[in-house]
C-alpha positions as a Markdown table, in Angstrom:
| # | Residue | x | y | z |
|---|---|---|---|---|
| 1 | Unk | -8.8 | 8.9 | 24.2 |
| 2 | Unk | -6.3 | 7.1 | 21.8 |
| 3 | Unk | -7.1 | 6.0 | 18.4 |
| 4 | Unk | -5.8 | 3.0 | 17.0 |
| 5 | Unk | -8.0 | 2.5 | 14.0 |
| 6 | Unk | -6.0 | 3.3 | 11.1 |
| 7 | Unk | -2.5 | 4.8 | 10.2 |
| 8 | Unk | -3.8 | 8.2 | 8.6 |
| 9 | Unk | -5.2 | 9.9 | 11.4 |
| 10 | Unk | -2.4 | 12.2 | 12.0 |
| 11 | Unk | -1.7 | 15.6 | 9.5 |
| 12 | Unk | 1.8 | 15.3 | 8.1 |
| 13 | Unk | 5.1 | 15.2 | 10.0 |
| 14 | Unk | 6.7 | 18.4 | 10.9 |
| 15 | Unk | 9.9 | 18.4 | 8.7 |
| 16 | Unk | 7.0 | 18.4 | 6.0 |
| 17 | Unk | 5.3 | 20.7 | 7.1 |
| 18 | Unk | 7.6 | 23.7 | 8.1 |
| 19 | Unk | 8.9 | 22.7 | 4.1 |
| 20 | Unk | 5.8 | 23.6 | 2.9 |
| 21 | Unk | 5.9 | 26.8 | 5.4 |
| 22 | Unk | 8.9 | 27.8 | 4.1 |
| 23 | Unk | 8.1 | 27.6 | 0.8 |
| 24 | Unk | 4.9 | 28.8 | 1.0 |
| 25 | Unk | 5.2 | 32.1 | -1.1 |
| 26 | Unk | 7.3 | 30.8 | -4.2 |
| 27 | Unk | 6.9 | 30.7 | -7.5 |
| 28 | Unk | 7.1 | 27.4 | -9.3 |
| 29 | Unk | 5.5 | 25.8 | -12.6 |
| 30 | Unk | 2.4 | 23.6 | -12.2 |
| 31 | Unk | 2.0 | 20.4 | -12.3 |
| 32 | Unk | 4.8 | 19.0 | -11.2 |
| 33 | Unk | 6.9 | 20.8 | -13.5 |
| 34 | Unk | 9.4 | 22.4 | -10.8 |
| 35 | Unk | 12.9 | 21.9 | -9.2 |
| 36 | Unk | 11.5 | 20.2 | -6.1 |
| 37 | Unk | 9.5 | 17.7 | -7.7 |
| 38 | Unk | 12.3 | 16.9 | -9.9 |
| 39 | Unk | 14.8 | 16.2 | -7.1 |
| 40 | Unk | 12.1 | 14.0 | -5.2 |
| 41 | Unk | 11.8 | 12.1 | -8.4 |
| 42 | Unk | 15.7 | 11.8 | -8.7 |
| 43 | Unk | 15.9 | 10.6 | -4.7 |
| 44 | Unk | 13.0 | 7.6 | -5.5 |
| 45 | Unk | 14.8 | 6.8 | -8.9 |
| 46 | Unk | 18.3 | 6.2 | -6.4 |
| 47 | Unk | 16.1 | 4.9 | -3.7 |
| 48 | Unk | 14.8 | 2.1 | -6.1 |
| 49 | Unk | 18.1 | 1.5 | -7.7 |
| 50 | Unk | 16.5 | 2.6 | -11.5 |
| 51 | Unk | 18.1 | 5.8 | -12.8 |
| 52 | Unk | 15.7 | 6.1 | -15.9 |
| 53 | Unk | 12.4 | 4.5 | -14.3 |
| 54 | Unk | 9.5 | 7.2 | -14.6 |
| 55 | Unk | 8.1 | 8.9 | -11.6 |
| 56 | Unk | 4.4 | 10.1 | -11.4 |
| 57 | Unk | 3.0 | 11.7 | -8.1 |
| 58 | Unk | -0.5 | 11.2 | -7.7 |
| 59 | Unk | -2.9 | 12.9 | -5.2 |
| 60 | Unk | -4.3 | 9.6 | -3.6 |
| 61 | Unk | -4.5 | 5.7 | -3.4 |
| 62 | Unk | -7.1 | 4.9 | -5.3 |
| 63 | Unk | -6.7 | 7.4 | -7.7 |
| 64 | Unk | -2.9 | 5.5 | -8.1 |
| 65 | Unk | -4.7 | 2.0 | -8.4 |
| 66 | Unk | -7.3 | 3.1 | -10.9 |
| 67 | Unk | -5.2 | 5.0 | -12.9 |
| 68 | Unk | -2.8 | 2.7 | -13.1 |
| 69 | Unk | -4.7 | -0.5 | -14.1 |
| 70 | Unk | -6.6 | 1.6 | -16.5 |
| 71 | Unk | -3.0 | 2.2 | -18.0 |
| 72 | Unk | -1.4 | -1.2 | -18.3 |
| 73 | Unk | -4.5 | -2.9 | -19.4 |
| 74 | Unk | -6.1 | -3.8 | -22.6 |
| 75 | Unk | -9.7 | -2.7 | -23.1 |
| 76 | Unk | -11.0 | -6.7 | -23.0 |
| 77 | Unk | -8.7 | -7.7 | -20.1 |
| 78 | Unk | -9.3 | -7.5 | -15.9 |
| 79 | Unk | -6.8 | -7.8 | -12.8 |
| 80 | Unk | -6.0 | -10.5 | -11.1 |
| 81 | Unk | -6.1 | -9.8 | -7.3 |
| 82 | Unk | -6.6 | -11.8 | -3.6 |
| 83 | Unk | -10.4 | -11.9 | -3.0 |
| 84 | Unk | -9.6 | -9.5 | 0.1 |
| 85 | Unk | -7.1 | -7.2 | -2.0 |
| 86 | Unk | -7.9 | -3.1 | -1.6 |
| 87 | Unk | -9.1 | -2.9 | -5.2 |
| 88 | Unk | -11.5 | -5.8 | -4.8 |
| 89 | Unk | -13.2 | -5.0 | -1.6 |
| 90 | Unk | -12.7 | -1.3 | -0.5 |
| 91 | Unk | -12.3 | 0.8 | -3.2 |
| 92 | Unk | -16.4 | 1.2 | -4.4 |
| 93 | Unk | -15.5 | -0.7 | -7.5 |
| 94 | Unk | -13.2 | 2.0 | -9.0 |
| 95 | Unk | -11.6 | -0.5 | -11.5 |
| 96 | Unk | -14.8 | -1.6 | -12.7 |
| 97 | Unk | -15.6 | 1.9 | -13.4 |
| 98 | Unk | -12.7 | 2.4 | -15.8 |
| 99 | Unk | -14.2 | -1.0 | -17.4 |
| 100 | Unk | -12.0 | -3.5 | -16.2 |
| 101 | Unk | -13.3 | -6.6 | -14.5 |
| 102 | Unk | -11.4 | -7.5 | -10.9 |
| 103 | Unk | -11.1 | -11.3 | -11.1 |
| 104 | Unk | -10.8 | -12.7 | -7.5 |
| 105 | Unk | -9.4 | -15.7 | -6.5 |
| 106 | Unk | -9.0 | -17.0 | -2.8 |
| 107 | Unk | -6.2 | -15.4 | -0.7 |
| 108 | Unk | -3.6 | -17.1 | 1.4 |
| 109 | Unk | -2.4 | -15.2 | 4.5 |
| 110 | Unk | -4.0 | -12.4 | 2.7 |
| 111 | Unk | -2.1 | -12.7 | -0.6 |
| 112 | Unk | -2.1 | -13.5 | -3.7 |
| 113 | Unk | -0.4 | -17.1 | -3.8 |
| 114 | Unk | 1.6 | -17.8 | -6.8 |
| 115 | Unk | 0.7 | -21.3 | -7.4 |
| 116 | Unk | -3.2 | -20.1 | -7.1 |
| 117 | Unk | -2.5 | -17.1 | -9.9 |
| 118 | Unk | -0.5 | -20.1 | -11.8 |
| 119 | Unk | -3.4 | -22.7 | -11.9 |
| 120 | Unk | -6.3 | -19.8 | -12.5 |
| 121 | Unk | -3.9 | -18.8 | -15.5 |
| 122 | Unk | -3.5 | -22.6 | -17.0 |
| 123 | Unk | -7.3 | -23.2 | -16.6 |
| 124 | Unk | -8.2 | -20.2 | -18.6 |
| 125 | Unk | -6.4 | -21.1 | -21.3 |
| 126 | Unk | -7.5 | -24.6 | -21.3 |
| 127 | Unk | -11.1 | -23.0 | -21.4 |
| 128 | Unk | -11.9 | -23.3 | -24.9 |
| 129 | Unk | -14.5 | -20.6 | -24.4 |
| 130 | Unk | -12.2 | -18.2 | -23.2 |
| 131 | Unk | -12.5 | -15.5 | -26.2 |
| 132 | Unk | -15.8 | -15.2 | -24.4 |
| 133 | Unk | -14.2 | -14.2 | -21.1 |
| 134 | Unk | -12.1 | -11.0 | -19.2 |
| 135 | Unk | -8.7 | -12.1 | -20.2 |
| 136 | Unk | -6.2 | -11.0 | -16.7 |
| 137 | Unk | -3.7 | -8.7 | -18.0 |
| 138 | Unk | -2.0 | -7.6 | -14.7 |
| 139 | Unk | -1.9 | -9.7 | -10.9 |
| 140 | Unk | -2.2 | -6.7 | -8.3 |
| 141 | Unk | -1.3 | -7.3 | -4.6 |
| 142 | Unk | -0.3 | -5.3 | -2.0 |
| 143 | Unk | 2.6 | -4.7 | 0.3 |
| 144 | Unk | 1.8 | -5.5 | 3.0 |
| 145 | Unk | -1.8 | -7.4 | 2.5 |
| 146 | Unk | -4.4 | -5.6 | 3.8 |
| 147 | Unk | -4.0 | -7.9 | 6.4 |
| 148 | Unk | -0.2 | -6.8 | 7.3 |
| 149 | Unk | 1.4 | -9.4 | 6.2 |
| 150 | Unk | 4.0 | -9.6 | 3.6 |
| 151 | Unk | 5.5 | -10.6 | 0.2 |
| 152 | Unk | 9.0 | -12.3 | 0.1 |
| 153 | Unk | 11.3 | -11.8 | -3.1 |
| 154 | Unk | 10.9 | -15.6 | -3.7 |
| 155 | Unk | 7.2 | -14.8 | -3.8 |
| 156 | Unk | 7.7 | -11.6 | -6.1 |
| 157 | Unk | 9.7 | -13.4 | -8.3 |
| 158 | Unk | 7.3 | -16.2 | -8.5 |
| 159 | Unk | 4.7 | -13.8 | -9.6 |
| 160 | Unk | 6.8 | -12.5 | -11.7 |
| 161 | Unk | 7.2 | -15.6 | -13.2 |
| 162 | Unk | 3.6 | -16.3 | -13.8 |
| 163 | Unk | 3.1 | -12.5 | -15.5 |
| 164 | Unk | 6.0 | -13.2 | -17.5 |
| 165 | Unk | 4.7 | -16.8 | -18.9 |
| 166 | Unk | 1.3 | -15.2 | -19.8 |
| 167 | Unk | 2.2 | -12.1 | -20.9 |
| 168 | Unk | 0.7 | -10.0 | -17.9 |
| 169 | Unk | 1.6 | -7.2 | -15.7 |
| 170 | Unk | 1.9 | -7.3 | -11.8 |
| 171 | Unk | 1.3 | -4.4 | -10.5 |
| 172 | Unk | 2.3 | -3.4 | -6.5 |
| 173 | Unk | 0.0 | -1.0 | -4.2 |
| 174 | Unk | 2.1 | 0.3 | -1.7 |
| 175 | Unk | 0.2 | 2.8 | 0.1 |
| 176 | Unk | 2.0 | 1.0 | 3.3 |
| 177 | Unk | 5.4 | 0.5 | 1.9 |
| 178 | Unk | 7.3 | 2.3 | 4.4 |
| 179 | Unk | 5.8 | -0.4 | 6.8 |
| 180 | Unk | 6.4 | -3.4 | 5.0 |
| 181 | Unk | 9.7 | -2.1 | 4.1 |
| 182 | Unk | 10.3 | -1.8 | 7.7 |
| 183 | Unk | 9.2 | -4.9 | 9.3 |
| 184 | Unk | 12.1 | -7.5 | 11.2 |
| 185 | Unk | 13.6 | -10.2 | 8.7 |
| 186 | Unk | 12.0 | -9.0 | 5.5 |
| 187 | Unk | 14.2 | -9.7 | 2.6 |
| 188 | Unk | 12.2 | -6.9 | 0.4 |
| 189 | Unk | 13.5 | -3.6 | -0.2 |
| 190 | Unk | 13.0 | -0.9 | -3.2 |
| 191 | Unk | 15.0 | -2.3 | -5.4 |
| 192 | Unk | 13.4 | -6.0 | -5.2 |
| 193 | Unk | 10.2 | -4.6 | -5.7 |
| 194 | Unk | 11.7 | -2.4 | -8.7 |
| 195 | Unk | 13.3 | -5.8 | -9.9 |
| 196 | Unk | 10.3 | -7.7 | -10.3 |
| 197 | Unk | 7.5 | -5.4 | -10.8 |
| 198 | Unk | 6.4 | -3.2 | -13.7 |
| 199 | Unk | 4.7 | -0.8 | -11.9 |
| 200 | Unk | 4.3 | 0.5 | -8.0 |
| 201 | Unk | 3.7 | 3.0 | -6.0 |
| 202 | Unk | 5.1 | 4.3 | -2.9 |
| 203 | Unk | 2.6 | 5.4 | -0.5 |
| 204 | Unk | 2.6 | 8.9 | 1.2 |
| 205 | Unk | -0.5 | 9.4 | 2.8 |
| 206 | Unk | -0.2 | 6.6 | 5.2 |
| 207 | Unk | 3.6 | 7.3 | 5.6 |
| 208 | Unk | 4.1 | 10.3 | 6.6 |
| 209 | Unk | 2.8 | 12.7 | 4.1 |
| 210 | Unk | -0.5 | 14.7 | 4.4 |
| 211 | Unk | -1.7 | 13.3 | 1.1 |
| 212 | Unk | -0.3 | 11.7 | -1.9 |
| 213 | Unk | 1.8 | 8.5 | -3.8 |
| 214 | Unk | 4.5 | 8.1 | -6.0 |
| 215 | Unk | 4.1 | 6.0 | -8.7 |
| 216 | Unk | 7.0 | 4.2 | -10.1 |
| 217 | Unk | 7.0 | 2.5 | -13.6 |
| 218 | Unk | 11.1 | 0.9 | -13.7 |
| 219 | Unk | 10.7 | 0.8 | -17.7 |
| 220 | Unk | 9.9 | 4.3 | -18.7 |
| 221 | Unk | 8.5 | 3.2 | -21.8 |
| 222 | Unk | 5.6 | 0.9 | -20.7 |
| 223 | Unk | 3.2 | 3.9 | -20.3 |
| 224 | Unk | 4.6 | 6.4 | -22.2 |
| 225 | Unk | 1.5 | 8.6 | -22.0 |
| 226 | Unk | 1.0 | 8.1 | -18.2 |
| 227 | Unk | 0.5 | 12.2 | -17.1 |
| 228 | Unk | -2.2 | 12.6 | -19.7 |
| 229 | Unk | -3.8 | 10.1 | -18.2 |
| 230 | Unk | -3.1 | 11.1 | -14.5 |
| 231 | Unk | -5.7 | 13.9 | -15.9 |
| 232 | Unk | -8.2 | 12.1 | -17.4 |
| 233 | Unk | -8.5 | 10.3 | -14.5 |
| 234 | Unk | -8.6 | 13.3 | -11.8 |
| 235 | Unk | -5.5 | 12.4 | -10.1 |
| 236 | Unk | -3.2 | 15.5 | -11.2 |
| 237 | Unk | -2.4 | 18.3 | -8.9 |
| 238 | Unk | -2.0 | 21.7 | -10.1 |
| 239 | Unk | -0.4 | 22.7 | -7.4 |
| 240 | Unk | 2.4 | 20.0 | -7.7 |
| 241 | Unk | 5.4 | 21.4 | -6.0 |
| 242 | Unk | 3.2 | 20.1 | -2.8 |
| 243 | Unk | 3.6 | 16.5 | -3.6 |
| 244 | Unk | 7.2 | 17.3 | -4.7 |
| 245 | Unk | 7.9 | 18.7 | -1.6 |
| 246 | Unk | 6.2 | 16.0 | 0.6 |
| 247 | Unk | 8.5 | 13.6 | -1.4 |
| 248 | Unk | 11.4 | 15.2 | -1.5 |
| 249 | Unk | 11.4 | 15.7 | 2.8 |
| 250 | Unk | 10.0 | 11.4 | 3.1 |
| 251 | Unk | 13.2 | 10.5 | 1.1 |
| 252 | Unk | 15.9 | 12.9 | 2.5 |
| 253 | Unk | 17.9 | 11.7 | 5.5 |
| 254 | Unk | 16.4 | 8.1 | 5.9 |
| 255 | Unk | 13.0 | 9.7 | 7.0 |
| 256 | Unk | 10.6 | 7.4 | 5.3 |
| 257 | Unk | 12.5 | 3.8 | 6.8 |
| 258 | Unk | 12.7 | 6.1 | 10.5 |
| 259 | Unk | 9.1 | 6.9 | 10.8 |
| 260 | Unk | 8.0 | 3.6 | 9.6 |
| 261 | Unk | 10.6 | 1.9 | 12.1 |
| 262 | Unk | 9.2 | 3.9 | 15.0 |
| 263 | Unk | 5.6 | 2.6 | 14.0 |
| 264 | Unk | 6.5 | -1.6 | 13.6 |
| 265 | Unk | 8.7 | -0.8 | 17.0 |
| 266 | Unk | 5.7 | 0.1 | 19.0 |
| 267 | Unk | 3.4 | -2.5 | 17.3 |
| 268 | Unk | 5.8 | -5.2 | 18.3 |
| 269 | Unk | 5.8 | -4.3 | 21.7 |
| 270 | Unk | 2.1 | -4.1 | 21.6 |
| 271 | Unk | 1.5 | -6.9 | 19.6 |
| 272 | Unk | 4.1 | -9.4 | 22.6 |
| 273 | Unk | 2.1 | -7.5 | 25.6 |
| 274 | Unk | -1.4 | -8.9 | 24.0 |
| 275 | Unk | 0.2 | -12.4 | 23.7 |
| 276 | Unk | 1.5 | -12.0 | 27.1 |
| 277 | Unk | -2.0 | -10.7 | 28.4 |
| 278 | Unk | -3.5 | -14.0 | 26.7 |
| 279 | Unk | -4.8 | -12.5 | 23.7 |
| 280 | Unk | -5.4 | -14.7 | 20.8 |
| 281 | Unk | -3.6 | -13.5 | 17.1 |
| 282 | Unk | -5.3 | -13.8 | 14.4 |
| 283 | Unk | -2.5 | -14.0 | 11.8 |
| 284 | Unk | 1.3 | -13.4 | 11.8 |
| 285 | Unk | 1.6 | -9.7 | 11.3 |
| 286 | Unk | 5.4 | -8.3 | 11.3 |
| 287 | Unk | 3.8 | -4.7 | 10.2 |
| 288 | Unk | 2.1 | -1.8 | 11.8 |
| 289 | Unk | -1.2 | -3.1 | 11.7 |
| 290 | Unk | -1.9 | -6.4 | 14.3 |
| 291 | Unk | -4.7 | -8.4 | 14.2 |
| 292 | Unk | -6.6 | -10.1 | 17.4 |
| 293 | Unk | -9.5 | -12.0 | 18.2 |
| 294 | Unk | -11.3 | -10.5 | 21.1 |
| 295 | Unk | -14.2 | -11.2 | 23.3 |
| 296 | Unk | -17.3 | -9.0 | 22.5 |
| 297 | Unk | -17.4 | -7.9 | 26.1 |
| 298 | Unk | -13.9 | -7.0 | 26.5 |
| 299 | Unk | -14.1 | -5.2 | 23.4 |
| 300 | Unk | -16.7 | -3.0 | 24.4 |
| 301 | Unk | -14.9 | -2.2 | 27.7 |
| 302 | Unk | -12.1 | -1.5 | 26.0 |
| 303 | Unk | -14.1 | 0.9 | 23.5 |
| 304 | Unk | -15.0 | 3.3 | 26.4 |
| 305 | Unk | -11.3 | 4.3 | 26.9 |
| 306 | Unk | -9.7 | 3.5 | 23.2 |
| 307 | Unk | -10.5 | 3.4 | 19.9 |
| 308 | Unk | -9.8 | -0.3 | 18.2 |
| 309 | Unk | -11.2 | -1.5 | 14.7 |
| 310 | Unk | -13.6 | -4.1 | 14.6 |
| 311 | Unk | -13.5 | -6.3 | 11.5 |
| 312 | Unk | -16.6 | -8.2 | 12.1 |
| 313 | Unk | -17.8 | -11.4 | 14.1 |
| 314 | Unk | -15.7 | -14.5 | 14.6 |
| 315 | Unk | -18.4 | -16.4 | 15.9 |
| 316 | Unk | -18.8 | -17.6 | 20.0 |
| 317 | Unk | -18.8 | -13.7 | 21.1 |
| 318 | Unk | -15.7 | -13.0 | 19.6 |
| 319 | Unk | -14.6 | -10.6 | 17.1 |
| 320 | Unk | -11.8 | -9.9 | 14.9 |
| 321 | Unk | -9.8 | -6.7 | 16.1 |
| 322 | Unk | -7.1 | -4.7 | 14.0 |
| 323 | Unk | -4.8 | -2.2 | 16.0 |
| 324 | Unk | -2.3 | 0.3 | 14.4 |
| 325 | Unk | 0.4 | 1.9 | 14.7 |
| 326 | Unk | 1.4 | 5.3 | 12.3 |
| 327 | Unk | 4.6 | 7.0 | 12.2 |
| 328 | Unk | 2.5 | 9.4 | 14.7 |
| 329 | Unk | 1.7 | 7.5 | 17.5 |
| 330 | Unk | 3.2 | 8.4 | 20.8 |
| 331 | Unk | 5.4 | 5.8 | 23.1 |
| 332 | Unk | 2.3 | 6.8 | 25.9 |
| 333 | Unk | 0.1 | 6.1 | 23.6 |
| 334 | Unk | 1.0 | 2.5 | 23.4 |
| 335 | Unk | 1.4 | 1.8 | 27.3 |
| 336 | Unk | -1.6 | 3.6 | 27.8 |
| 337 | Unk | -3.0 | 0.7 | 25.4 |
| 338 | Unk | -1.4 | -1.8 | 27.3 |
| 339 | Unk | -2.5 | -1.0 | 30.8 |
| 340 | Unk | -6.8 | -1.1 | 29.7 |
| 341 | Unk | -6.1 | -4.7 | 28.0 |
């Protein structure tokens, strides 16, 4: 049975691991503090186009989102994020826990829409109770949404525009950058996101590696005490020639955009042989993960033989169905999809 429920089902790929094989038995510094991790920093400093940004690797996603946001913001301010967005659904209200309020507002095509950040900004400053209320400090979002859709650099900049206006951060999770990076017609690369945002991270667990992100701040300066506070909040490896290494293998050769290419390749051919079998989309997704609404009972065939992720009812015996793709999943694995539909 194939399983098509998330991107992170598969270990690491093999250039990564026979790496870590090889280097299995030498002796490096902790913490990061070694020749590999260096030259994986140095590759994602080219990669981004910022030769003195500041590069952190971190052990997880959440760990990158809390930590960060408990960096870049006051004690009295919150986070601006799309009422579906990772940190204000799914991640057991870690950013609470550092004491920071996630303040939602609606999302559109599962993003945070800059004219909807712009007006929620005005009208809190036209409150003239505001003193009394979580000032947002930093707009999160994510690329892609979690519902695979995706930014362009008119909307970055836009945002940008808004942080920049009111004295805010914005703040990119890209725990499926590799994806968004390598979907059709996106005008987005490294160095747009590195243009318009002060802090990101470029995700490894979901990418290719067996664990771990790399977080990317272009102005060194803006969190100058950043690795202390990787510790505080549990997020530091000791062993951290393993990230280094995971790194250093995703960003030699063109691996990261390869792997990510091979995963949008087979979800577009999934995604036209649904339309073609007459299943409805739910959204316009250009990334790994595709989104369907499917009949109840046709869902529950289809469970017996595949693995799919239901989202939850759509009303009339329907349901909403997301399908993905990793940089793991086998050509036969996608035709074998396509002939239970």
């Amino acid at each position: 049975m194939y399983r098509f429920n998330c991107d992170y089902l598969e270990g690491a790929h093999e250039n990564i691991i026979k790496r870590l094989v090889e280097t299995n038995l030498c002796q490096t510094p902790g913490y990061g503090a070694d020749e590999i991790c260096f030259s994986a920093k140095e590759k994602i400093r080219a990669a981004c186009g910022c030769p003195d940004a500041a590069v952190y690797f971190l052990v997880g996603g959440t760990q990158a989102n809390y930590t960060v946001l408990d960096s870049i913001l006051r004690g009295y301010e919150g986070v601006l994020a799309a009422d579906t967005g990772h940190v204000s659904v799914h991640e057991a209200g870690a950013i609470e826990y550092s004491g920071h309020k996630v303040i939602t507002i609606p999302q559109k095509n599962g993003k945070v829409d800059p004219e909807a950040a712009e007006e929620y900004m005005r009208a809190f400053y036209a409150d003239a109770t505001n003193t009394h209320m979580v000032r947002p400090g930093a707009i999160y979002v994510s690329h892609p949404s979690e519902y695979g859709t995706l930014y362009t650099a008119e909307e970055l900049r836009r945002l940008r525009g808004v942080c920049d206006r009111y004295g805010m951060r914005l703040f990119l999770d890209g725990a499926r950058l590799a994806y968004g990076l390598a979907a059709r017609d996106t005008d987005v690369t490294l160095k747009v996101i590195a243009e318009y945002c002060d802090a990101f991270y470029i995700g490894g667990t979901k990418c290719g590696a067996l664990f771990g992100e790399a977080v990317v701040f272009p102005d060194a300066s803006l969190s100058p005490c950043f690795f202390t506070e990787i510790k505080q909040h549990g997020a530091l490896l000791a062993k951290g020639r393993m990230l280094g290494i995971q790194f250093d293998e995703l960003f030699s050769d063109g691996l990261y955009e390869r792997i990510a290419d091979h995963a949008v390749g087979l979800a577009m051919i999934l995604r036209e042989a649904m339309i073609e079998k007459g299943y409805e989309p739910y959204n316009d997704s250009p990334t790994n993960q595709q989104f369907f609404i499917m009949d109840d009972e046709k869902l529950r065939e289809i469970s017996k033989k595949a693995v799919l992720d239901n989202w939850g009812p759509m009303g009339e015996g329907k349901s909403l169905v997301r399908i993905t793709t990793s940089w793991a999943t086998p050509h036969e694995a996608v035709e074998y999809l396509i002939s239970i539909l």
